[in-house]
N, C-alpha and C positions, 0 to 999 in steps of 0.2 A: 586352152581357150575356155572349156567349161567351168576351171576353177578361177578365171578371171572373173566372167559372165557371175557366177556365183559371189564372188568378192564385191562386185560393185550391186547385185541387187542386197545383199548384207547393209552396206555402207547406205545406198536410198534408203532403207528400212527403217534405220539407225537417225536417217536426219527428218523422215515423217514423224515418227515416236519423238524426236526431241522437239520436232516444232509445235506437235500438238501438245506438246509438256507445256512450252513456253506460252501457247495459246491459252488452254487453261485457268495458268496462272496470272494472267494480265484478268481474266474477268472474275477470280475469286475475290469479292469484294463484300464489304462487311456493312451492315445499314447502321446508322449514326443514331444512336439512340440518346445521347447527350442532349439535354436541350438546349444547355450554354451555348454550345458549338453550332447545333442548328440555332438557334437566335444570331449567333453570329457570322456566319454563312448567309444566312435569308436577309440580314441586313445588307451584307455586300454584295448582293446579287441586284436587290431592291435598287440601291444607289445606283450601278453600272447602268442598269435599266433607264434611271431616270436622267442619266445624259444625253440631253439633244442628240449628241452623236449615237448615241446607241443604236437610233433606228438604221442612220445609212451602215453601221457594225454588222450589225445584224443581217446586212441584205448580202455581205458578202461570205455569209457560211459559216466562218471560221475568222477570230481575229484574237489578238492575244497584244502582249503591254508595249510592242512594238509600233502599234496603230495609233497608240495615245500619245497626244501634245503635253506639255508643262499644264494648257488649260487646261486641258480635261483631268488629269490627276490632281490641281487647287479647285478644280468645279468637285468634283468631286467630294474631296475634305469636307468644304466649303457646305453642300450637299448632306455631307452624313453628321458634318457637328450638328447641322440645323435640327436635322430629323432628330440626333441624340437629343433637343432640349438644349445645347450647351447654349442657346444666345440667353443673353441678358436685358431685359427691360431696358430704354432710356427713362431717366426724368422727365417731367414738363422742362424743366432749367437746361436737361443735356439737351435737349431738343431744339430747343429755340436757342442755342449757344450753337448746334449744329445749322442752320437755319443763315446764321452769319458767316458762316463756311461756305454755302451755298450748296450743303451739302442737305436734304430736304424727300422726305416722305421714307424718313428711318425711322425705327421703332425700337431696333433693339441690337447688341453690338454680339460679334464673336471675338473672342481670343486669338489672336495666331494660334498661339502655342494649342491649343485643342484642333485649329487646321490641320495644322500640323503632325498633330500624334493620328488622327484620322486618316489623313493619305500613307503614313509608315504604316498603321497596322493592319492595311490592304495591298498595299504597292511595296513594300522595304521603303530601305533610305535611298530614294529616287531623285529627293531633293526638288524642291518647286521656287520658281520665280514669279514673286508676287504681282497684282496687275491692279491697275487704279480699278477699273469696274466691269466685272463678268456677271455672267446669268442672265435671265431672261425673267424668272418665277420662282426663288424669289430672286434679283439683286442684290449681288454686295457691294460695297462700296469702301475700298481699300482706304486705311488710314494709319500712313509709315510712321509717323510721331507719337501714336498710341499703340501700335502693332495691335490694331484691330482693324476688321471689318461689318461696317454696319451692315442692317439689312434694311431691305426696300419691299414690301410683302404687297404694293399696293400694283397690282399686276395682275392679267389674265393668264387662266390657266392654254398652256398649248392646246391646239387643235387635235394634233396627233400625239400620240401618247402609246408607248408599248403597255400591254397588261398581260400578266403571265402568273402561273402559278408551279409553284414547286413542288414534284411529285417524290422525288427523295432525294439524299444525302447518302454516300457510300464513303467508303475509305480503303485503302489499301497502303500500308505501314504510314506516312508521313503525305500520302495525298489524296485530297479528297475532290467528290465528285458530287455536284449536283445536279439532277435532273430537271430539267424548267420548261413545263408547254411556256410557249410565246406566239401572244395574240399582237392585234393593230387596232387601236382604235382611231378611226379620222373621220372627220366631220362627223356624222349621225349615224358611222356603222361600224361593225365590228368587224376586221378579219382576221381570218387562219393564220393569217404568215403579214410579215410584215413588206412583203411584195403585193398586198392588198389583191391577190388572185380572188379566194374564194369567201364571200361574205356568210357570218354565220349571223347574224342579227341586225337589224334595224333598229334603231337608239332615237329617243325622243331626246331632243337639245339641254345638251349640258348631263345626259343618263348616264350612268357606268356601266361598265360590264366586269362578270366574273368568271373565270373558268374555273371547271369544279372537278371532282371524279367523273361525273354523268357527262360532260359535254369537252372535256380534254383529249381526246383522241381526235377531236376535227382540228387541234391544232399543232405547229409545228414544235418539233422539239429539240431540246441543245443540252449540251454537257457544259457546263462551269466546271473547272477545274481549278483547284487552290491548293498549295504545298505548305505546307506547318513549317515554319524554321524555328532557329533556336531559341527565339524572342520569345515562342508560342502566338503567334499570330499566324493567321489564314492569309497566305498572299496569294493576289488571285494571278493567276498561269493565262488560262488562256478559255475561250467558247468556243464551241465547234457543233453545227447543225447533225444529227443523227440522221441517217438515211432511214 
């Protein structure tokens, strides 16, 4: 009986020593000193943020590429060609030749093909079906016989609006992690979480706010996670609220 008793406190011994082994190694994580990679990381975090949906994402903790519709990965494209710069000017002539489309208050057109490589080199080949007209700020406005989308910029910015700041970038062999306080901003105030609980500032109409070193600890925080594959792209995984 004693060499049993002794056998099996051996064996618990054996599986606390391995589980803090494996503990361990899940948090040896390395800070991303690339700045290619943080430019490209802090862009895809930016975008995810800036879809309408993010806010009700966000209220449930934890959400990954499951949660997203076809919209939200073409809002998205759509989203990060813009911020890239990729749209293109109309003429006064494309304009007014638009105009008899009844297509009206465009200014400048995107490429599919740039939607397109923007959703692959966040989501993989997810594949998107295109829609006559999404967005809100700015508006596209889908056009299948030129495989473009114009834009519509002539729009009010939302009311509500996440604002967040990224405190770092980590990695471990092929996946990476970014760390993001995430703020609320609605009507004229600022909050901690995007459950609008605890208000950190008062906002005079149409003000922004920033969170910083000095004032990110009153706000909530999440992990982005994104996996490198063999393309070399950041596909992003999944957010998940830190306790």
């Amino acid at each position: 009986m004693k060499k049993l008793r002794g056998l099996l406190l051996v064996i618990m011994a054996l599986v606390v020593v391995t589980a803090c082994g494996k503990k361990e190694e899940e948090v040896q994580l390395t800070k991303v000193e690339d700045e290619n990679i943080i430019s490209i990381i802090t862009g895809h975090v930016a975008t995810i943020e800036s879809l309408p949906k993010s806010i009700e994402l966000f209220k449930k903790d934890k959400f990954a590429t499951a949660d997203l519709t076809n919209d939200d990965y073409l809002l998205y494209g759509l989203r990060a060609s813009f911020d890239m710069e990729n749209n293109i000017d109309l003429t006064a002539q494309e304009i007014e030749a638009l105009k008899n489309r009844n297509i009206v208050n465009v200014s400048s057109y995107m490429n599919i093909s740039d939607v397109e490589s923007a959703v692959a080199a966040t989501f993989g080949a997810v594949g998107i079906k295109h829609v006559d007209t999404i967005g809100e700020c700015p508006t596209f406005i889908y056009d299948a016989t030129q495989s473009k989308y114009y834009v519509d910029e002539s729009c009010v910015v939302p009311t509500e609006r996440i604002v967040s700041e990224i405190d770092k970038i980590e990695y471990n062999d092929n996946t990476y992690y970014a760390t993001v306080y995430v703020g609320l901003i609605s009507g004229n105030k600022a909050y901690a979480d995007v459950n609008k609980v605890d208000v950190v500032a008062d906002l005079e109409p149409e003000q922004s706010y920033v969170i910083t070193d000095e004032n990110e600890d009153k706000f909530s925080k999440y992990t982005f996670t994104f996996t490198k594959n063999s393309d070399g792209n950041y596909i992003f995984t999944s957010v998940e609220k830190k306790k």
